[in-house]
N, C-alpha and C positions, 0 to 999 in steps of 0.2 A: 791394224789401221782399217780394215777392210770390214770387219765386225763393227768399231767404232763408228763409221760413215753409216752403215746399215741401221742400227741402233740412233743415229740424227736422224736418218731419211723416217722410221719408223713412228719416232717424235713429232716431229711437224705431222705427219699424215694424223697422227694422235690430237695435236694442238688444232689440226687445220679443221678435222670432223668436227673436236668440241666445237669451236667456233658456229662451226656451219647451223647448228643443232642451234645456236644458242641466239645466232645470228634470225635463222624464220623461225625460231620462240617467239623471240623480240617482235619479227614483222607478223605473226600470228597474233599475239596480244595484242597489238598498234591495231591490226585489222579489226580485232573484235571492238576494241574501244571506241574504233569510229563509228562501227555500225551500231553497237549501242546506243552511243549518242543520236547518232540519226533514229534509230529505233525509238528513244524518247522524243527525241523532237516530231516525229511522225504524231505517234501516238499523243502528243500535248496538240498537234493543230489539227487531228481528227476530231478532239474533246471541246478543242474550241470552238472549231465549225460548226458542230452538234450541240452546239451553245443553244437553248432554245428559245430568247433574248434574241440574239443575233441573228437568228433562222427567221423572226417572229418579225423582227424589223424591217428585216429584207423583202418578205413578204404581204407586208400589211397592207401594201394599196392592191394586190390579187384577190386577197381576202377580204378587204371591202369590197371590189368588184361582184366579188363571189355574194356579199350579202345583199347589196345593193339589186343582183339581180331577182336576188328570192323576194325580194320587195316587191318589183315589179312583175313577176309571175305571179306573185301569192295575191293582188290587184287587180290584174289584168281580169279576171272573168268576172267580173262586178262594172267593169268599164262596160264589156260588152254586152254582159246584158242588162244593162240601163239603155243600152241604145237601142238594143233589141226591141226592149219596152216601149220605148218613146217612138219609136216605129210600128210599130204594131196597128195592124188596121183597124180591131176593136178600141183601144185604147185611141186613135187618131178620132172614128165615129162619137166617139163617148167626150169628145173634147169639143169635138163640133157644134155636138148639141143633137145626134143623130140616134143615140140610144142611150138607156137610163143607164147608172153606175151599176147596178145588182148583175148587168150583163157581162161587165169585167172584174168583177171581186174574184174570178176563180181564179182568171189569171194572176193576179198579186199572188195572192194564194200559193198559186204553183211556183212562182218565181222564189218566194219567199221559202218556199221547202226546197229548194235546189241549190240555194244557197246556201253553206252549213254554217256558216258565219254572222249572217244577216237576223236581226229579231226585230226588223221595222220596215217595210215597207209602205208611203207614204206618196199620194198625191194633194198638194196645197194648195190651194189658190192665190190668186194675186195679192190679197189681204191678209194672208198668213195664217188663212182656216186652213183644217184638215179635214177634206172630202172623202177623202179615200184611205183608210190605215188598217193593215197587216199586221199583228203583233205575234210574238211566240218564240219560245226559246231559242238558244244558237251553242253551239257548239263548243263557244269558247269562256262560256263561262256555267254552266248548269249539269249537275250528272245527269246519267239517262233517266236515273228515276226519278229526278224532280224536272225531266223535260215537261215543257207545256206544250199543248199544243196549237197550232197557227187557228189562228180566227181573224175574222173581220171583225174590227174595235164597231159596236152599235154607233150610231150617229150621235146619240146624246151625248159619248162618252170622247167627242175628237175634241180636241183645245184648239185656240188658237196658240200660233205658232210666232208671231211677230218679233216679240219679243227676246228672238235667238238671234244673237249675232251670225249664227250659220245660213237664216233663214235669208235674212234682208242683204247679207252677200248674194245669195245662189238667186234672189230678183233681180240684182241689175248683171246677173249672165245675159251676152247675148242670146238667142234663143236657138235650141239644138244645140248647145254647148254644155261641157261639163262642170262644174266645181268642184272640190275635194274643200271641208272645212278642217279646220284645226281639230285637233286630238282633245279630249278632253272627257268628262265624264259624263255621262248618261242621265236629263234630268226629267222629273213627269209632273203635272202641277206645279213648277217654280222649286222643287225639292230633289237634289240627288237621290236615285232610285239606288237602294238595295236589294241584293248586293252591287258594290260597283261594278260599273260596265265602261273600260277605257274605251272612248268610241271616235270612230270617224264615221266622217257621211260623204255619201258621195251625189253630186242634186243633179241632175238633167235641165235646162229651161226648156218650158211645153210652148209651141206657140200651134194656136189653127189652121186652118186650110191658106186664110190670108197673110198668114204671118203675124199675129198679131199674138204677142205673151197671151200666156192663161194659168201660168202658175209655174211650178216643179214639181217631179220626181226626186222621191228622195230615199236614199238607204242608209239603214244604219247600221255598221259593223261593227261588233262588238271584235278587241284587238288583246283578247285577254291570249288568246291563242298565238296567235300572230309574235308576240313579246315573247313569250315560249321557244316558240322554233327560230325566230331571227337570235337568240342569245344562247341554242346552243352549238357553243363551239369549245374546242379543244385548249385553243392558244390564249386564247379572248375572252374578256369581258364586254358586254355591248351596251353600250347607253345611247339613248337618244335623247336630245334637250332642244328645247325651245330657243327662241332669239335671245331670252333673255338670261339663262343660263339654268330654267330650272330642269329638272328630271323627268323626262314623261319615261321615259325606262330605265332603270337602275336595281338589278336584280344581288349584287356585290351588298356583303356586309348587312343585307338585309334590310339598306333605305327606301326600295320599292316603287320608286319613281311617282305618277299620277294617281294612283288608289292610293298610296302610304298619306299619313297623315303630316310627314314630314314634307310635302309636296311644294311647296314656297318657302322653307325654312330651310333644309339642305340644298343645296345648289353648288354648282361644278366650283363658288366661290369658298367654297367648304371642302369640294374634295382634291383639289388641285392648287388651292392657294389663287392669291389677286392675280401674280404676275401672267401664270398659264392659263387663269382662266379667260384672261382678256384676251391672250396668244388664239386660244381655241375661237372668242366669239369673235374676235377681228379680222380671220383669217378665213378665206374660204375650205382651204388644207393649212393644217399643221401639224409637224411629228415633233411632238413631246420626246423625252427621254424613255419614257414607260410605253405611251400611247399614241395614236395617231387620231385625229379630225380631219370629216371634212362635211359637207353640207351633202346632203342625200339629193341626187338629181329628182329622182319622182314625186319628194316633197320639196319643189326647190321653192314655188308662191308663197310655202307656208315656213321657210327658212330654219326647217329643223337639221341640227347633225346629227351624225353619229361618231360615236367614239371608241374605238376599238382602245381598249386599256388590258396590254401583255399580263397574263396569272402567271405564269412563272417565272419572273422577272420580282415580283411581289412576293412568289410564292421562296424564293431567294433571299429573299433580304429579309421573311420572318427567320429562316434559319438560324442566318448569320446574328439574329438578334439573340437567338433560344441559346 
């Protein structure tokens, strides 16, 4: 009997180990299953987060801030020195009627080589002659070897100027005020100068000792450069468009915005369809699915946007097409 009970008690202790063993098997595997699972699940919402869509959307209105500012740095020193100019006490004498023009031609001159963007520096008078013009290459459109270099345009060779809707805005400036004109292309005798030059102007109003208009100051920036560094970004494609929806920058698929020849025939109503395109020109801001608009504060008189439109978001969806 005694052997019998020993050989039970023996048993269970046999039965009760396998158990044990089999028993945190069981809560071992359970253990690893969950953390598995968690482990996928981690790793699926690290992939998603790292979504570059979603990363891209979250951040779009930092990254217009961000280009927005380059705007108004990469401006800012053409502000100042038009005011500089327009201050100037040979340039004040020379308006007066206190000494001839030949006495400040250097100044343009210099102005004009200090700016690396500028190929036009101009004083016009009230009539939309050109008394005073600067010409010579800029940086943003000519190599070094076909740089020209700055001269005073002879007198025979100034046009009148009236006939630009740039002009006859920057005369009814108050005086000592600035203008900025619309974007657009660089013309000389009534004809687009080649090669194209996207340009803006920036006009000063001159007045005399009494206050009395006498003309404008005028620069002209060639923005070949300009388009360049505002569209290069990582996440983004960058366009900018007029009120009416066409391209003055669109470097994507190679439509070219204001130089291209497709410049009034492609338009945002072409690359976005009716519905978004009216969403973008209706709306001061709008985030698109792909893209985000909004109206650039430093061109805000001249009601241009800009459009941040996500590349790999695009760059996705050819994928999933291939």
């Amino acid at each position: 009997v005694k052997v019998a009970v020993v050989s039970i008690q023996k048993m269970n202790k046999f039965i009760i180990t396998k158990l044990s063993y089999k028993i945190t098997y069981m809560v071992g595997y359970f253990i690893s299953v969950v953390f598995g699972i968690f482990s996928v699940l981690y790793v699926f919402n690290l992939i998603e987060s790292a979504d570059v869509s979603k990363i891209s959307s979250l951040n779009v209105e930092k990254k217009f801030q961000d280009r927005e500012k380059y705007i108004e740095e990469f401006f800012y020193s053409y502000e100042s020195s038009i005011k500089a100019l327009n201050s100037n006490t040979g340039f004040k004498k020379y308006i007066n009627g206190e000494i001839p023009k030949d006495h400040i031609e250097g100044l343009f001159l210099t102005l004009k080589e200090s700016l690396p963007y500028i190929f036009q520096v101009r004083y016009i008078d009230e009539s939309g002659m050109e008394k005073i013009r600067v010409d010579g290459s800029s940086l943003g459109i000519e190599h070094n070897h076909d740089k020209q270099k700055s001269f005073v345009v002879e007198e025979k060779n100034l046009q009148n100027k009236l006939h630009r809707d740039y002009v006859k805005e920057f005369l009814l400036l108050e005086p000592n005020t600035i203008g900025i004109s619309k974007i657009d292309l660089n013309q000389e005798n009534h004809k687009i100068e080649l090669p194209k030059k996207p340009t803006i102007r920036f006009g000063m109003r001159v007045a005399d000792k009494d206050g009395k208009p006498k003309g404008i100051l005028i620069y002209n920036i060639c923005l070949t450069h300009f388009f360049e560094e505002l569209d290069k970004t990582t996440l983004y494609y960058i366009h900018l468009i007029d009120k009416d929806g066409n391209f003055i920058l669109n470097n994507e698929n190679g439509h070219g915005g204001i130089v291209s020849e497709k410049y009034s025939t492609y338009t945002i109503f072409d690359e976005y369809g009716q519905k978004e395109a009216k969403n973008i020109l209706h709306n001061d801001k709008y985030m698109g699915e792909s893209f985000y608009s909004s109206k650039v504060s430093f061109f805000n008189d001249l009601d241009i946007k800009m459009i941040m439109d996500i590349k790999f978001d695009k760059l996705s969806n050819d994928t999933i097409k291939i």
